[in-house]
C-alpha positions in Angstrom: -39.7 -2.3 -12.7 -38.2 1.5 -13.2 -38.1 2.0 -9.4 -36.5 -1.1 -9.1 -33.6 -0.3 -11.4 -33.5 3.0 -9.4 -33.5 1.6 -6.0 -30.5 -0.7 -7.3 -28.7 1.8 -8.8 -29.1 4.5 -5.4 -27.2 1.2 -3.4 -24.9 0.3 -6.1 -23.9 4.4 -5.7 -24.1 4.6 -2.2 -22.1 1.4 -1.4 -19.2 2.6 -3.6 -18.5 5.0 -1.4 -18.4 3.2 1.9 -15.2 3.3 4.0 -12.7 1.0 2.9 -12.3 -1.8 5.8 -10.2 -0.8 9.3 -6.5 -1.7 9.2 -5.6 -4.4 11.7 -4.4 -3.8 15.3 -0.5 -2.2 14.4 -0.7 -2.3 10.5 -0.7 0.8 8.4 -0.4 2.0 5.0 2.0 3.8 3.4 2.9 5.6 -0.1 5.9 5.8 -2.5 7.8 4.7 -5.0 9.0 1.1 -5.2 12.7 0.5 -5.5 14.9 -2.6 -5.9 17.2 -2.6 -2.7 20.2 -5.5 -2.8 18.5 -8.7 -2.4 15.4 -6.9 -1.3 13.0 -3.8 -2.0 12.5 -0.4 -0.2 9.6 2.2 -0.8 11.4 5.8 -1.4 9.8 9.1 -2.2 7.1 8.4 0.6 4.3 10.8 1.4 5.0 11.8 4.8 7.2 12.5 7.4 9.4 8.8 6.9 11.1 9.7 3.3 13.0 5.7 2.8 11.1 2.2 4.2 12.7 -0.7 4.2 10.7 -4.2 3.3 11.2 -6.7 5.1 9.9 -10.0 3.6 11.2 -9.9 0.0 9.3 -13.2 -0.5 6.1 -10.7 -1.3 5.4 -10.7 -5.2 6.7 -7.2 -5.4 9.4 -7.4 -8.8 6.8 -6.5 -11.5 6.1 -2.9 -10.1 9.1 -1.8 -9.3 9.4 1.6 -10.5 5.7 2.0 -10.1 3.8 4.1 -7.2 2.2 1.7 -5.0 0.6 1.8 -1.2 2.3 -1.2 1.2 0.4 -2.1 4.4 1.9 -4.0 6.9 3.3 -4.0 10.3 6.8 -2.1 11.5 9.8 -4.6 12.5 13.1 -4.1 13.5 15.6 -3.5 10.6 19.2 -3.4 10.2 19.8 -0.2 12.6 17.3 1.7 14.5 17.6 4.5 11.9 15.7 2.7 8.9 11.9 2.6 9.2 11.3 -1.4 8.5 8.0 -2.8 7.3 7.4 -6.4 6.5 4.1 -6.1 4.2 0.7 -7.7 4.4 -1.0 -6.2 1.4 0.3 -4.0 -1.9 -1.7 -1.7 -3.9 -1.0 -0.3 -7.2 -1.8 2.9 -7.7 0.2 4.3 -10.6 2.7 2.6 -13.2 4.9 5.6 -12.8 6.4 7.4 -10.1 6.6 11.4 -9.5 
């Protein structure tokens, strides 16, 4: 009975620290702050080399963490100009309730 708790608790351990799942063909992830924009929303204060993303599809259920740090994924559309970095998102990830 003990080395069956064991054995269930060394897979319980080791499965927590599995890779999280492959983003799909042209989606990736990216982290900010997230900002009321006009009608829509925009990530700002992103970690990297793109500092403002646009969002795309406002229709995401995105108003109740505004002001919060959060990780978009999604795939990269064309935007208003060339200039802004456009994302319509697929997933959306709270990470803090706060931003930097």
């Amino acid at each position: 009975m003990k080395r069956r708790i064991l054995l269930s608790a060394v897979f319980l351990i080791t499965a927590s620290f599995a890779t999280p799942p492959a983003l799909a063909a042209g989606e990736h992830a990216m982290t900010g702050c997230l900002a009321k924009e006009g009608e829509g929303y925009a990530l700002t204060d992103v970690e990297g080399a793109v500092k403002h993303v646009a969002i795309a599809d406002p229709s995401a259920d995105l108003a109740g963490h505004v002001g919060h740090k959060v990780e978009i994924t999604g795939t990269t559309v064309p935007g208003k100009d060339e200039k802004t970095h456009t994302m319509k998102v697929t997933a959306m990830k709270h990470l803090a309730a706060t931003c930097p």
